[in-house]
N, C-alpha and C positions, 0 to 999 in steps of 0.2 A: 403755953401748954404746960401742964404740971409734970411732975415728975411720975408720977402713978400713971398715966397713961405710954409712958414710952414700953415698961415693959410688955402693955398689951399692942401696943403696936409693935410691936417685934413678934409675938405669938404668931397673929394674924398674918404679918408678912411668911413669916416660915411657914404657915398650915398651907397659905396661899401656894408658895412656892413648891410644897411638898406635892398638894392636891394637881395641881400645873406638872409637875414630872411623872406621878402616876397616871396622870391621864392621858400625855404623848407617850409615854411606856403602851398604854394599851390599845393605841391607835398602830404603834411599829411595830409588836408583835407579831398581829397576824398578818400584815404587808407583807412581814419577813417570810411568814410561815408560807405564804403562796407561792414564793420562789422558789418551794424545795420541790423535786419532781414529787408526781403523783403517783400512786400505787398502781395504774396504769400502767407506767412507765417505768417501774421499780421492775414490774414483773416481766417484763420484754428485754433486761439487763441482762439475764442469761437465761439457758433455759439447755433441758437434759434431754439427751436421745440415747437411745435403747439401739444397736450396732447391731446385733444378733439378727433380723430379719435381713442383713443386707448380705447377699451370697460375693465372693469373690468373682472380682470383674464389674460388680456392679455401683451402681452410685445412689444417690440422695440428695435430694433440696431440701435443707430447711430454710425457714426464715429466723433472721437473728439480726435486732436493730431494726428492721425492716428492709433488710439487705438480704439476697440470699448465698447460701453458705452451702455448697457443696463438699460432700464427703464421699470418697471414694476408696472400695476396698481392692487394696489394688492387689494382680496377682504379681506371682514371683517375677516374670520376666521383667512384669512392667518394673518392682522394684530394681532387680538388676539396670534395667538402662535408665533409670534414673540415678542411678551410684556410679554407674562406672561415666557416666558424660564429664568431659574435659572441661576443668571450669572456665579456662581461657575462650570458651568457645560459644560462653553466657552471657548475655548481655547486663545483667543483675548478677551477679556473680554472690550465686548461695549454693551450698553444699544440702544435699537431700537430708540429712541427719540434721541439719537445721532447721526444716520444712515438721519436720514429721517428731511425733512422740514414741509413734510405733510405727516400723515400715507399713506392713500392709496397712494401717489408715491414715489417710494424708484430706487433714481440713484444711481447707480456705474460700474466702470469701469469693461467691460467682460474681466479681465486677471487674470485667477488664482494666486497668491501669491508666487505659489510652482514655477516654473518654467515657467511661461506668457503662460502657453497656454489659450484656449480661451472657458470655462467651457460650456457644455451644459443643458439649460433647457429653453430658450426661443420661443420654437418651444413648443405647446399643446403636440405634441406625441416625446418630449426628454425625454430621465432619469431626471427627477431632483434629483435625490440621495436622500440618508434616510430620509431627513429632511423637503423635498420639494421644496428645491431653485434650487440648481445648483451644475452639478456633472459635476468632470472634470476625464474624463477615462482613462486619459496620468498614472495618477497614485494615483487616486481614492482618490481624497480632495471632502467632499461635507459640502456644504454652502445651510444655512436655508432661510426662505424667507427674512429675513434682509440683506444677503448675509455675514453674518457670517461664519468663517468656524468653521463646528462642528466634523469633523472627518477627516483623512485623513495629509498628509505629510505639507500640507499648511501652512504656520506658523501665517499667519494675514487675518483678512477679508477684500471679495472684499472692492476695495477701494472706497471709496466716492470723487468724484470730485468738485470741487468749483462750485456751480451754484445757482441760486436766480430763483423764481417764480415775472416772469414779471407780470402775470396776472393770474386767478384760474388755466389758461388753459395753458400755454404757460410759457415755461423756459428759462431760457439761463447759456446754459453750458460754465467756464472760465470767 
């Protein structure tokens, strides 16, 4: 072999090797790219409710994640016994000011604790269970208006989900 051909075989090795990483470059790009969620799924990450049509006393389902997320406008009493209850007497031992951004609205997610079913008292004529929040009849967890549970197989209170008040009126849950 002369010496004039080594340097073109060395070209050719490098072009090869270069052409060789652009090409598995553009075989992993989009592989990667479809792991990222879908705009679908971007758009169900959070999502904004408008407060103002809900009178005190009353409540609201939304769906959020594909979970539903009740929000309830609670009145004063209901506030008062959810502030003055003894924490010793909690079985999740949370303070209402930790529940809540603003007394009167208190979000958390509608999925029982015990096994996700999906507790009743958001309807005026539900059981709300002993306490006055929310009873779940699968196998008798009941949570007080803070959505604590205070009786029953449940091990933690409804959950609070990430969300900011946009406006007096208006949230955004996630």
């Amino acid at each position: 072999m002369s010496e004039n051909n080594k340097p073109r075989r060395d070209f050719i090795k490098l072009a090869s090797m270069t052409l060789g990483g652009v090409g598995a470059a553009s075989l992993v790009v989009p592989f990667i790219s479809t792991m990222q969620p879908g705009k679908d799924a971007l758009a169900l990450a959070s999502t904004e409710i408008d407060l103002s049509p809900i009178p005190e006393g009353q409540s609201l389902t939304v769906i959020w994640r594909g979970k539903p997320v009740f929000i309830k406008h609670r009145m004063t009493d209901e506030i008062q016994s959810a502030k003055e209850i003894n924490l010793d007497d909690l079985i999740d031992i949370q303070d209402d000011s930790a529940r809540v951004l603003q007394d009167k609205w208190l979000v958390v997610l509608g999925v029982c604790t015990h096994l996700g079913c999906v507790p009743l008292g958001q309807k005026t004529t539900d059981n709300k269970g002993d306490f006055g929040g929310w009873f779940c009849p699968c196998h008798g967890s009941h949570y007080d208006t803070s959505g604590r549970i205070r009786k029953g197989p449940a091990p933690k209170n409804l959950e609070v989900p990430p969300y900011v008040f946009l406006t007096d009126n208006r949230i955004k849950i996630g």
